[in-house]
Backbone as CSV, one residue per row, in Angstrom:
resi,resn,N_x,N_y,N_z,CA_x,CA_y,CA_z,C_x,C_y,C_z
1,UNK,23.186,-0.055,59.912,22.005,0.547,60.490,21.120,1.084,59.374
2,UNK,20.022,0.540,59.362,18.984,1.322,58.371,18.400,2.557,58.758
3,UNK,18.441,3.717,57.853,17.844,4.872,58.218,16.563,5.020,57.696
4,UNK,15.815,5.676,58.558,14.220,6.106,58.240,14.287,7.675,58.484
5,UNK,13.509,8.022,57.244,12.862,9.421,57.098,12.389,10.068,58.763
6,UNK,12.646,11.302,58.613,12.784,11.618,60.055,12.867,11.819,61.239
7,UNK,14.840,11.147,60.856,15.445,11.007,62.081,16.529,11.675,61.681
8,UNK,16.212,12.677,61.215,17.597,13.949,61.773,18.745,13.782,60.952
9,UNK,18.893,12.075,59.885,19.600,12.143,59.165,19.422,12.633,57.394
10,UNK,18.476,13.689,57.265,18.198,13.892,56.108,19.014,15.156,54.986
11,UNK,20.224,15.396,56.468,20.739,16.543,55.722,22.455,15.974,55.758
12,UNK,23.215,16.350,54.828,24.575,15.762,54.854,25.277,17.355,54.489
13,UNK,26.175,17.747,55.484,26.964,18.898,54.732,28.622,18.582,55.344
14,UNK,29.541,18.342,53.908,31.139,18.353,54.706,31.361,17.954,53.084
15,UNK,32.572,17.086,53.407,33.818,16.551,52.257,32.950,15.449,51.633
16,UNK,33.413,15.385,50.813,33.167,14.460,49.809,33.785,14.342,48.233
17,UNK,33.998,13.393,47.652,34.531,13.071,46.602,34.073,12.352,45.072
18,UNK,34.239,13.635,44.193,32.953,13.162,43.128,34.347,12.368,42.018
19,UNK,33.694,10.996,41.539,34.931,10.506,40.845,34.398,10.570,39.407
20,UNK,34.970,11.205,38.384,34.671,11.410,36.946,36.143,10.578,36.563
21,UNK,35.423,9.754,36.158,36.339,8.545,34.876,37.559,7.974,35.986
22,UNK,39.057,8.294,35.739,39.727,7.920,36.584,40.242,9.273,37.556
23,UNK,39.668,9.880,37.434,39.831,11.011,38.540,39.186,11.361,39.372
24,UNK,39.466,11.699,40.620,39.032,12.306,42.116,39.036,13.135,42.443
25,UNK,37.993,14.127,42.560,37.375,15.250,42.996,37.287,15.669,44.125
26,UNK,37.814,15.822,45.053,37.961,16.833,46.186,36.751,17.864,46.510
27,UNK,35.634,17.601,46.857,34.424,18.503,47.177,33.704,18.525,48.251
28,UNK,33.585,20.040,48.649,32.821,19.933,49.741,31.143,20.280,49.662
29,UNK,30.147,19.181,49.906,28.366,19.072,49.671,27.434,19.638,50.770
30,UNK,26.737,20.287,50.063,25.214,20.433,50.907,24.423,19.689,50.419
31,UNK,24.282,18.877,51.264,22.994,18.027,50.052,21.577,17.373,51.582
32,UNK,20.608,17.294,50.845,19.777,17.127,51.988,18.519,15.835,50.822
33,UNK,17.702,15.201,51.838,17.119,13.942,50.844,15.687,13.605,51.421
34,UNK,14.632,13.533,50.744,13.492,13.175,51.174,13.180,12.151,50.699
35,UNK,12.332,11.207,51.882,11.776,9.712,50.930,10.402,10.581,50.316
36,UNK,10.281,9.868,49.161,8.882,9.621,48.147,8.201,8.374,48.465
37,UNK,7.036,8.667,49.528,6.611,7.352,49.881,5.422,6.517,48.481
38,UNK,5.025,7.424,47.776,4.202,7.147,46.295,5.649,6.032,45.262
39,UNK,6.235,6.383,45.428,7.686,5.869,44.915,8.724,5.024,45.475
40,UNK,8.444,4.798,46.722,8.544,3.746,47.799,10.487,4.041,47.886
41,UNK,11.439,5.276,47.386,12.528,5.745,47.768,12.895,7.116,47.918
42,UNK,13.816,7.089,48.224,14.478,8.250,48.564,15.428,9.383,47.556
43,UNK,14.376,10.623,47.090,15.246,11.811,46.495,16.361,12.226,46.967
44,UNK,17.117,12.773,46.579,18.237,13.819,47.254,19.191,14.577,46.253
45,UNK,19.366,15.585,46.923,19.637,16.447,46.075,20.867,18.025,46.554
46,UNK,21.243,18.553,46.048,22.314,19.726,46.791,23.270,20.263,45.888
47,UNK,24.262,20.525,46.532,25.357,21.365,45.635,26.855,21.216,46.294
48,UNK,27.574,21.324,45.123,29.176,21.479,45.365,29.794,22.903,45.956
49,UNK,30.824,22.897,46.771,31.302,24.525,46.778,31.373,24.357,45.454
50,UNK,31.993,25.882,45.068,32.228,26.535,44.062,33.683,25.477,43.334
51,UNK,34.189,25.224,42.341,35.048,25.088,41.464,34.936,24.483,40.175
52,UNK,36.051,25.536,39.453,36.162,26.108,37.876,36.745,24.683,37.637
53,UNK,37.023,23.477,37.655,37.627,23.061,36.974,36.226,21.906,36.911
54,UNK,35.295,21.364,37.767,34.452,20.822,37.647,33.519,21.976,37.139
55,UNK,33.358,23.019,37.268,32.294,24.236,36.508,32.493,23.606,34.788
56,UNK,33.640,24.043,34.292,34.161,24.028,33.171,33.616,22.566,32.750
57,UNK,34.008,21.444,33.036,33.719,19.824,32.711,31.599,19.857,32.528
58,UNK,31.001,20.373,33.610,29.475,20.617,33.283,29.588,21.590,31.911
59,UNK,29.808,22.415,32.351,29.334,23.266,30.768,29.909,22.465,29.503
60,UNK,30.947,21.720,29.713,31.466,21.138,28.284,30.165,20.017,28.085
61,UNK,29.508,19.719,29.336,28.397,18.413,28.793,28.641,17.031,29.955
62,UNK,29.293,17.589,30.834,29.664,16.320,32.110,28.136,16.209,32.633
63,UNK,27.425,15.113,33.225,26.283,15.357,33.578,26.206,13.843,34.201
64,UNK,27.272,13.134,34.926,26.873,11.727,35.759,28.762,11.938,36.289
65,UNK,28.737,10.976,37.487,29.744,10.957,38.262,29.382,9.935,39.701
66,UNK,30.152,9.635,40.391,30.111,8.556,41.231,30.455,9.814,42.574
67,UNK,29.546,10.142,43.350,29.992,10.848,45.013,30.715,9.777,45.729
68,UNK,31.299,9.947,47.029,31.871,9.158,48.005,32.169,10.160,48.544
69,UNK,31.002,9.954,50.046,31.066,10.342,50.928,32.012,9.455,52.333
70,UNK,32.743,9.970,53.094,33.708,8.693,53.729,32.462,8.027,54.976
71,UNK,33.221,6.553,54.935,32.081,6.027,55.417,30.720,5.401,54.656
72,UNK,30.935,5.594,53.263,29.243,5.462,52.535,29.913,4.826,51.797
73,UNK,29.139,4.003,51.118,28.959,3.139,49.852,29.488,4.246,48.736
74,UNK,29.689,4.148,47.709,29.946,4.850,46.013,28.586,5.037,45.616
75,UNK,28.053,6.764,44.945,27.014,6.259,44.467,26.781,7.259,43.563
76,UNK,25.969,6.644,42.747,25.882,7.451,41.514,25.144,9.068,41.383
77,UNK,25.805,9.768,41.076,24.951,11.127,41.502,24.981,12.008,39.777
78,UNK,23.993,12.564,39.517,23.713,13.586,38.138,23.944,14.858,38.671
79,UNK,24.681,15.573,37.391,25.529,16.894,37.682,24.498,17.289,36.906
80,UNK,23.904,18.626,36.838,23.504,19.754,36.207,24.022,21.107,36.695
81,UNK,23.627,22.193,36.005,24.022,23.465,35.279,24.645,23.912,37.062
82,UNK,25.682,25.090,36.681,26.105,25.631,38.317,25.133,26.373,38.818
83,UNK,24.877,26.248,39.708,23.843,27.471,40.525,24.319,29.026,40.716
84,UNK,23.729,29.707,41.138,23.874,31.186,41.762,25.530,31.220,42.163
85,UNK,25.511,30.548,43.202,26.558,30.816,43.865,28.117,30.184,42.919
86,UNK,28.055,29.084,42.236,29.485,28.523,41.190,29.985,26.995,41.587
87,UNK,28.413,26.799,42.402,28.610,25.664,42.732,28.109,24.666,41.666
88,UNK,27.929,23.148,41.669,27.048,22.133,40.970,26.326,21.375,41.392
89,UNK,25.336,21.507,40.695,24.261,20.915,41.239,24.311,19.458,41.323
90,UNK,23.887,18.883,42.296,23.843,17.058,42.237,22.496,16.699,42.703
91,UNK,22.367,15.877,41.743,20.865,14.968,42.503,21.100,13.664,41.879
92,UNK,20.334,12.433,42.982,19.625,11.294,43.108,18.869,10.790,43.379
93,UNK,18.366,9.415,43.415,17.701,8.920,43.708,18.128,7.069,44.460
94,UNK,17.535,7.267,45.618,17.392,5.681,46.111,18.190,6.200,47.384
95,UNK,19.224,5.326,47.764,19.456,5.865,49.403,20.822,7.133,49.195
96,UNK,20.908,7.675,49.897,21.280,8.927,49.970,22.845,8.515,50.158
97,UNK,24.029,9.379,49.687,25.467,8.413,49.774,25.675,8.792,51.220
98,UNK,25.162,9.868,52.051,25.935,9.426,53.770,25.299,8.417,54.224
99,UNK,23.955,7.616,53.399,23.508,6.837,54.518,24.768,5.456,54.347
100,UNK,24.528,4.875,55.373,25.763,3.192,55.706,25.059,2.086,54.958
């Protein structure tokens, strides 16, 4: 099913799994995604709960990783600095990993 910009699927919050090298990450996302119609795709962007052991891997200089959301394709997502709360930040670009 192809998704279009607002229809209610622009926000994703639950489990998900960020894979760095040969390891699997256990995380739960807020992440929400707008199309850029000047740019003809789709931003998106959010955060990890809180954990020190992916905290620790960003501050050493981690900054790319593969999400998998269940149900979604693998997709490439950029880590930056933890937010307020001790979470990490993720953003992309092109289709969003809950979409099918």
């Amino acid at each position: 099913m192809t998704k279009h910009p607002g229809r209610n699927d622009d926000l994703y919050q639950g489990p998900a799994t960020l894979r760095i090298g040969d390891r699997d990450i256990p995380v739960d996302v807020r992440l929400s995604a707008r199309f850029e119609p000047v740019e003809g795709r789709f931003r998106w962007a959010g955060r990890t709960n809180p954990d020190d052991s992916l905290r620790e891997q960003v501050a050493a200089g981690l900054r790319e990783a593969v999400i998998a959301v269940s149900g979604s394709r693998d997709t490439r997502v950029r880590l930056s600095e933890p937010d307020a709360w001790a979470g990490v930040r993720l953003s992309g670009a092109g289709a969003p990993p809950w979409f099918q």
